[in-house]
DRENFI-557389 format. One line per field, with one value per residue (C-alpha): x, y, z; residue in one letter. Coordinates in nm, 4 decimals. Layout:
<pts>
east <- c(X, ...)
north <- c(Y, ...)
up <- c(Z, ...)
dose <- c(A, ...)
</pts>
This chain:
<pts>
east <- c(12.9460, 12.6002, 12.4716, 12.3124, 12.0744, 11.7740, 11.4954, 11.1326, 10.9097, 10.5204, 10.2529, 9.9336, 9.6150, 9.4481, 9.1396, 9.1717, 8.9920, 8.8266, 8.5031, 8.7208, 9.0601, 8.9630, 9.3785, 9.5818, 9.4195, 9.4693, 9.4837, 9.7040, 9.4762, 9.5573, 9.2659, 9.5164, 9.8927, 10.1511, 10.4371, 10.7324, 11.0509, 11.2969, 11.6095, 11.8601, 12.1594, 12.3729, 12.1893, 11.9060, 11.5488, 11.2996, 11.0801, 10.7617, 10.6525, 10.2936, 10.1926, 10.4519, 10.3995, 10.5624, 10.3604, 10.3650, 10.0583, 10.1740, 10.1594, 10.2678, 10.5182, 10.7059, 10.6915, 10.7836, 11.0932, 11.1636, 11.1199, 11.3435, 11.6596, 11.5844, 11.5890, 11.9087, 12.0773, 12.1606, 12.0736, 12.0056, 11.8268, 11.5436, 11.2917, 10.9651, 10.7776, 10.4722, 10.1645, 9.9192, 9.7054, 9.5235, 9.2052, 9.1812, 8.8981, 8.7105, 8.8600, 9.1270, 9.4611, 9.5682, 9.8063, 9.9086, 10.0060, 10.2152, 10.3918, 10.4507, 10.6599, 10.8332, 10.9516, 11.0561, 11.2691, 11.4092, 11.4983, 11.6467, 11.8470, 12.0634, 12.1155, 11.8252, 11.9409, 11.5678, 11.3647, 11.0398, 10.9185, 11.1286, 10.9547, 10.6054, 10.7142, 10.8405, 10.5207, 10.2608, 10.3645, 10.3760, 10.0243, 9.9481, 10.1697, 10.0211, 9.7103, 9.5075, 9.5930, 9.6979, 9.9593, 9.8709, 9.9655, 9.6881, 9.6917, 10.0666, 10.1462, 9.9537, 10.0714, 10.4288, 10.4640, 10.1567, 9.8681, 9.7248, 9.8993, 9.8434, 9.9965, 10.1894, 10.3142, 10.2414, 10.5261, 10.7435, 10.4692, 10.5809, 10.3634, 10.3954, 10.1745, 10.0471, 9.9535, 9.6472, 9.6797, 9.4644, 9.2295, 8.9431, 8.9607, 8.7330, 8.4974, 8.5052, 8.1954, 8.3397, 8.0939, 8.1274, 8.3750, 8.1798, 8.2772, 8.4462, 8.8246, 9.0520, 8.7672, 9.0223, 9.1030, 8.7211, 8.6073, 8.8316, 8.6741, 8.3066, 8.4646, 8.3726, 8.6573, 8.5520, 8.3601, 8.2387, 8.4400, 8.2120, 8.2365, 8.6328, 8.6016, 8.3747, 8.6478, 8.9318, 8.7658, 8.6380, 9.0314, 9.1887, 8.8639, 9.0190, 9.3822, 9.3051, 9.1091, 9.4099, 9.6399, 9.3670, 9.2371, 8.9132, 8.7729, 8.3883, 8.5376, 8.7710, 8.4439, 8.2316, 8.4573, 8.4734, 8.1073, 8.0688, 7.9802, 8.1260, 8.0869, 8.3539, 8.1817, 7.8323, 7.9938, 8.0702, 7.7431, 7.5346, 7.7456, 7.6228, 8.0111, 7.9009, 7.5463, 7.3023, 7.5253, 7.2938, 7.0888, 7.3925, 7.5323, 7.1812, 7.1330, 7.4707, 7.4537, 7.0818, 7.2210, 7.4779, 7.7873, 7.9359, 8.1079, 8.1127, 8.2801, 8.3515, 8.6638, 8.8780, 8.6659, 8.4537, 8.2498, 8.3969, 8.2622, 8.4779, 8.2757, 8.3527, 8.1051, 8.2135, 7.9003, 7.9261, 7.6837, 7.8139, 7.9323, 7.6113, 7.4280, 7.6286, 7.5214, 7.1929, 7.1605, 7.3447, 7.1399, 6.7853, 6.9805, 6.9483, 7.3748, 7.6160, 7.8699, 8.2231, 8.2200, 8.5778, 8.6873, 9.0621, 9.3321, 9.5332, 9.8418, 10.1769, 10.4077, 10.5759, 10.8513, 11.1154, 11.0666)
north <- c(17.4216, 17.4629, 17.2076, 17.3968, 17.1814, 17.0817, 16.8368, 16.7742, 16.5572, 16.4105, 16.3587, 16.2468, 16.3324, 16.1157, 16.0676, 16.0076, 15.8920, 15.6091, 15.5835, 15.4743, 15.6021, 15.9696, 16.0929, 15.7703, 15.6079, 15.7424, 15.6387, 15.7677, 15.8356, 15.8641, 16.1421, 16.3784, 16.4918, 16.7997, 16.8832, 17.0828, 17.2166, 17.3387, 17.5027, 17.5584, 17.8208, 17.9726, 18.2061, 18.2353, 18.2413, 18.0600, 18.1634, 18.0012, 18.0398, 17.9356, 17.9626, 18.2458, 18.4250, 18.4806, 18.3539, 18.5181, 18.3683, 18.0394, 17.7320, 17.3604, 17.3226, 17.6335, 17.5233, 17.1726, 17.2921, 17.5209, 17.2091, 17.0308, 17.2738, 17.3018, 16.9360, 16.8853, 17.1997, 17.4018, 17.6972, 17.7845, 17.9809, 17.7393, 17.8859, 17.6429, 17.6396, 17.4555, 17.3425, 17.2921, 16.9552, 16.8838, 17.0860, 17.2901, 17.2502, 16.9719, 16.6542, 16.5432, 16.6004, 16.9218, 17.1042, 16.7365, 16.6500, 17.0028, 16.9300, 16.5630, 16.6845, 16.9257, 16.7472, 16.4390, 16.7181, 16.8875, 16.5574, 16.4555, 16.8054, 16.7188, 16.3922, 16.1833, 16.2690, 16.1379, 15.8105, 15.8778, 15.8205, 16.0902, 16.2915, 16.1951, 16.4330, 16.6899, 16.7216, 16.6465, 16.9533, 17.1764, 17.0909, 17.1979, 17.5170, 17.6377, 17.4624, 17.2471, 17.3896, 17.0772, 16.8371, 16.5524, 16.2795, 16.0842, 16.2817, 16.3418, 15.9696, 15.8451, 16.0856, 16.0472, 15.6555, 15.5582, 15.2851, 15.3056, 15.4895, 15.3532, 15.6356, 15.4107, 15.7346, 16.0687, 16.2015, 16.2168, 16.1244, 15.8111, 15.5620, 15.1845, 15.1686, 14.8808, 14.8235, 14.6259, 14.3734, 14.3722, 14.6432, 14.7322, 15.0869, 15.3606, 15.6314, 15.9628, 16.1874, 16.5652, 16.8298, 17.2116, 17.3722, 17.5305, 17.8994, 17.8529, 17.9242, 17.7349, 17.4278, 17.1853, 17.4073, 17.4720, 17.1095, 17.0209, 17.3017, 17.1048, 16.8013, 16.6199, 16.6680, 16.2719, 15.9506, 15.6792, 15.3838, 15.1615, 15.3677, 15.3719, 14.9745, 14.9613, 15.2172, 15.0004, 14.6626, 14.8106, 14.9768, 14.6299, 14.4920, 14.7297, 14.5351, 14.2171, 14.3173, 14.4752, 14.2213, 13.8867, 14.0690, 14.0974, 14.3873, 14.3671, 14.3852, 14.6588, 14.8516, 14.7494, 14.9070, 15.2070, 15.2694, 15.2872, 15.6060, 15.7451, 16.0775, 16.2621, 16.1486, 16.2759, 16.5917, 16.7252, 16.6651, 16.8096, 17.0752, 17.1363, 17.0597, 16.7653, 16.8901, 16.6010, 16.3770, 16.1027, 16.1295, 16.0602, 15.7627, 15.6107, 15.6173, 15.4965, 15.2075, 15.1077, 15.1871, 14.9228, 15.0865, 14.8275, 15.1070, 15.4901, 15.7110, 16.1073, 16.1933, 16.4109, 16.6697, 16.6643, 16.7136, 16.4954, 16.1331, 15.7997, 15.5048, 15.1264, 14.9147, 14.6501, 14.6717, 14.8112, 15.1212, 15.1775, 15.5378, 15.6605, 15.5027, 15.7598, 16.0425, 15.9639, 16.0210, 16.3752, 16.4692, 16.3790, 16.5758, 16.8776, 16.8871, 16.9242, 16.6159, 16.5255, 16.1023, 15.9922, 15.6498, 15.6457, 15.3619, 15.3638, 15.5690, 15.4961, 15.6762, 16.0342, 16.0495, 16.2549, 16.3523)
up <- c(10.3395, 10.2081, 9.9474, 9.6477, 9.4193, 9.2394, 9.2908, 9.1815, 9.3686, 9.3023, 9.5621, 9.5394, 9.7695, 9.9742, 10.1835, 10.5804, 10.9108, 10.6826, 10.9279, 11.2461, 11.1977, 11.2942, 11.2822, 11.2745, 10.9451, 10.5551, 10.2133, 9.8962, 9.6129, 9.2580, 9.1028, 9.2015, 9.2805, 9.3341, 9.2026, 9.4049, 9.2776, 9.5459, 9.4323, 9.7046, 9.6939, 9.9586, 10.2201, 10.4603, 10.3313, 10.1745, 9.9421, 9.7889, 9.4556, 9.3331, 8.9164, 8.8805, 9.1745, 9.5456, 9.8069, 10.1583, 10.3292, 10.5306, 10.3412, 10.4358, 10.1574, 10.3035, 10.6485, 10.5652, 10.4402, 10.7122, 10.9693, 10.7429, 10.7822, 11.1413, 11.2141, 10.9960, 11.2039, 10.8040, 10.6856, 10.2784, 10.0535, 9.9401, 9.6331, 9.6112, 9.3101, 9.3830, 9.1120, 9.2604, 9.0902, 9.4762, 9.4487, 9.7791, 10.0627, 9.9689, 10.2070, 9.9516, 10.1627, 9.9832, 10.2356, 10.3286, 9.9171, 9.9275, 10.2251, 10.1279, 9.7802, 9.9760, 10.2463, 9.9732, 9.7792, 9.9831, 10.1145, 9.7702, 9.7569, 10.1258, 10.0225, 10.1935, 10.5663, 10.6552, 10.6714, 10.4647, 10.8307, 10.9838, 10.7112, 10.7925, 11.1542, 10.9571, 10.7022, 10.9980, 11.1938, 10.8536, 10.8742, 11.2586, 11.1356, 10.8267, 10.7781, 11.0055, 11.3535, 11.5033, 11.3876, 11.2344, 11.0156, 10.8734, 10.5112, 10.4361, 10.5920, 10.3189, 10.0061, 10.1242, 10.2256, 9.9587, 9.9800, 10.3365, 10.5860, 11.0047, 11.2220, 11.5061, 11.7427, 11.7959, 11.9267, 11.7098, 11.4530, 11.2878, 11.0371, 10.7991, 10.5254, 10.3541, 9.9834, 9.9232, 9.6204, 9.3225, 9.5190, 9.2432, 9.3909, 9.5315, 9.3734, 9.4999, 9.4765, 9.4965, 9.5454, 9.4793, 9.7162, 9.9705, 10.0704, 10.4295, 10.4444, 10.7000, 10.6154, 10.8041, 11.1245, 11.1296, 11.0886, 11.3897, 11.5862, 11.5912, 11.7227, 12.0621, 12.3583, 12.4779, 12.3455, 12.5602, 12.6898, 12.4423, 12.1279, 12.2094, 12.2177, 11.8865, 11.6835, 11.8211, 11.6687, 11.3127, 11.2720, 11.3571, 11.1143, 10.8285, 10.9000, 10.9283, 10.5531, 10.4037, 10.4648, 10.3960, 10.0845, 10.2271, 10.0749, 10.1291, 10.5368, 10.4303, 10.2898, 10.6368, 10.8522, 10.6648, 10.7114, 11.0615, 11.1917, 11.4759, 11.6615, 11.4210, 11.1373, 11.3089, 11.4637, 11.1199, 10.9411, 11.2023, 11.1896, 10.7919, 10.6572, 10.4462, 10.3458, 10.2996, 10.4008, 10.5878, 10.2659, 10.0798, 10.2785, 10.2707, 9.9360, 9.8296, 10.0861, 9.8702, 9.5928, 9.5593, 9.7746, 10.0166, 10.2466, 10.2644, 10.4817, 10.4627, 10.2920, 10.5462, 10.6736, 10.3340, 10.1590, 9.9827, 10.0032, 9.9607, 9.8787, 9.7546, 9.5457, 9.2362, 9.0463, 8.6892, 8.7293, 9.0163, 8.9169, 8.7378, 9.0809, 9.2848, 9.0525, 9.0551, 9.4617, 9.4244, 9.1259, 9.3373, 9.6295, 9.3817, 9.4639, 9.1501, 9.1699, 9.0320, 9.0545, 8.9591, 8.9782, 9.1826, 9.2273, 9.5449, 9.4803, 9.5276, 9.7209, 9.6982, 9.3927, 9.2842, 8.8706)
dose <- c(X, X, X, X, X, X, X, X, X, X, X, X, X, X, X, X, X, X, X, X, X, X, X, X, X, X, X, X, X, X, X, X, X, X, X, X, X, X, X, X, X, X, X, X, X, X, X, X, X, X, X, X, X, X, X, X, X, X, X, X, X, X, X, X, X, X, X, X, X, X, X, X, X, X, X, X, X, X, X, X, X, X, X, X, X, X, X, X, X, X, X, X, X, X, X, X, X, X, X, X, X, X, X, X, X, X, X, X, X, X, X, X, X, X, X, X, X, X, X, X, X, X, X, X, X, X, X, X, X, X, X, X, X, X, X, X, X, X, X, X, X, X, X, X, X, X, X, X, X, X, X, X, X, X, X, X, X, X, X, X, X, X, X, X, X, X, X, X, X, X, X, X, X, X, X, X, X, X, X, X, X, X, X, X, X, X, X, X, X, X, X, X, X, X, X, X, X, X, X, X, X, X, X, X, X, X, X, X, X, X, X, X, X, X, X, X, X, X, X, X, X, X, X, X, X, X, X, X, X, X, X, X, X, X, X, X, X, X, X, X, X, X, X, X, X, X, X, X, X, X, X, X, X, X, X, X, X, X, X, X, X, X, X, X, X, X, X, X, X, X, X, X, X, X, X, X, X, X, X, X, X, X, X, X, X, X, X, X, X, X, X, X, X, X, X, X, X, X, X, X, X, X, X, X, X, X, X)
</pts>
């Protein structure tokens, strides 16, 4: 017998790779969220809908749910209506927010068969399927499982998060979408095949720094290991994805910012500082940059929920 319901389910976006954690380290964001509705009746199909419309083009939500029936061995007819709230392309875990709601409803629909973690694997190869290229779980860990998300194995993918207590929060400087489609596929594409024995040793310390942070409340740490910049983090901007963005990181670091890292595959930048004017000190580096800017100040989010 094939269950036939209703559920509606909340995900926020997130940034990932926090300096070190290129992959295996992400945070859930509040600026953001999606909303999913999945409808299930009796049949064979499923069938996204986004503001009104069918959608035929692969998308993460879609695939999500298809990974879903297969793992669970059922067949239905599943209708997604997705809104989209995650703006698309610029570092903020889009695809990863869609396939984190999805996942978490059509969960909700079959009765919760699944862990959240078992649907971290589900939502991380949605990605590799529909969106990134590869599987991973560094984004939909954190929209799904909230705070910040540590991916622990690869295969299957599986995560813990922790929740930071009486974190201030982080800005997020958002730039004008730039033009390229399949940003995240792309951005993956300019990325070195090795690093050096050393570098591997320095990236191992600064993500067991940004632990040790979390769980001591040590936030001015937290904020030094997300500034280190490692060979992803150079890889991209060389390759003109984050435009300016060792002008950017240099003048936030002077201008009172006590870490800043690239959010995702940008351009999108995550930075931490406590002083008051700390947001109009962020614009004022885009606006000598000549670069348009969206500063918004963003609490760590909690994790996916059904509404």
């Amino acid at each position: 017998m094939i269950n036939t319901g209703f559920a509606k389910a909340k995900a926020y976006c997130s940034s990932a790779n926090l300096g070190a954690g290129f992959d295996v380290v992400g945070v859930a964001l509040d600026a953001f969220f999606d909303e999913v509705e999945i409808e299930v009746r009796e049949g064979n199909s499923v069938k996204l809908e986004l503001a009104g419309m069918d959608v035929s083009a692969p998308n993460t939500a879609s695939a999500a749910v298809k990974f879903f029936l297969q793992r669970i061995g059922r067949k239905a007819s599943v209708v997604i209506r997705l809104k989209k709230g995650v703006p698309t392309g610029l570092g903020l875990g889009s695809s990863g927010a869609s396939a984190a709601a999805a996942s978490y409803a059509i969960n909700e629909v079959f009765g919760r068969p699944l862990s959240p973690v078992e649907l971290v694997d589900i939502a991380a190869k949605s990605e590799g399927a529909a969106a990134a290229g590869t599987a991973h779980a560094d984004n939909v860990a954190a929209s799904l499982l909230g705070g910040f998300a540590f991916i622990t194995s690869t295969d299957p993918f599986k995560a813990f998060s922790l929740k930071p207590r009486g974190f201030p929060g982080f800005y997020i400087a958002i730039p004008p979408k730039g033009p390229m489609d399949k940003k995240t596929k792309a951005a993956r594409q300019v990325l070195p095949n090795e690093v050096s024995l050393r570098q591997s040793i320095v990236e191992k310390a600064a993500l067991l720094s940004m632990i040790n942070a979390i769980l001591t409340e040590d936030y001015i740490s937290l904020a030094k290991a997300l500034s280190l910049e490692t060979p992803v983090e150079l890889a991209r901007y060389q390759a003109g994805l984050i435009p300016c963005y060792s002008e950017i990181k240099a003048g936030l670091l002077k201008g009172g910012a006590l870490g800043v890292c690239i959010s995702g595959a940008g351009p999108s930048v995550l930075a931490y500082g406590i002083s008051p004017d700390f947001k109009r000190a962020i614009e004022e580096v885009y606006d000598g940059l000549g670069i348009k800017v969206d500063v918004r100040r963003t609490g760590i989010a909690p994790p996916t929920s059904s509404l």
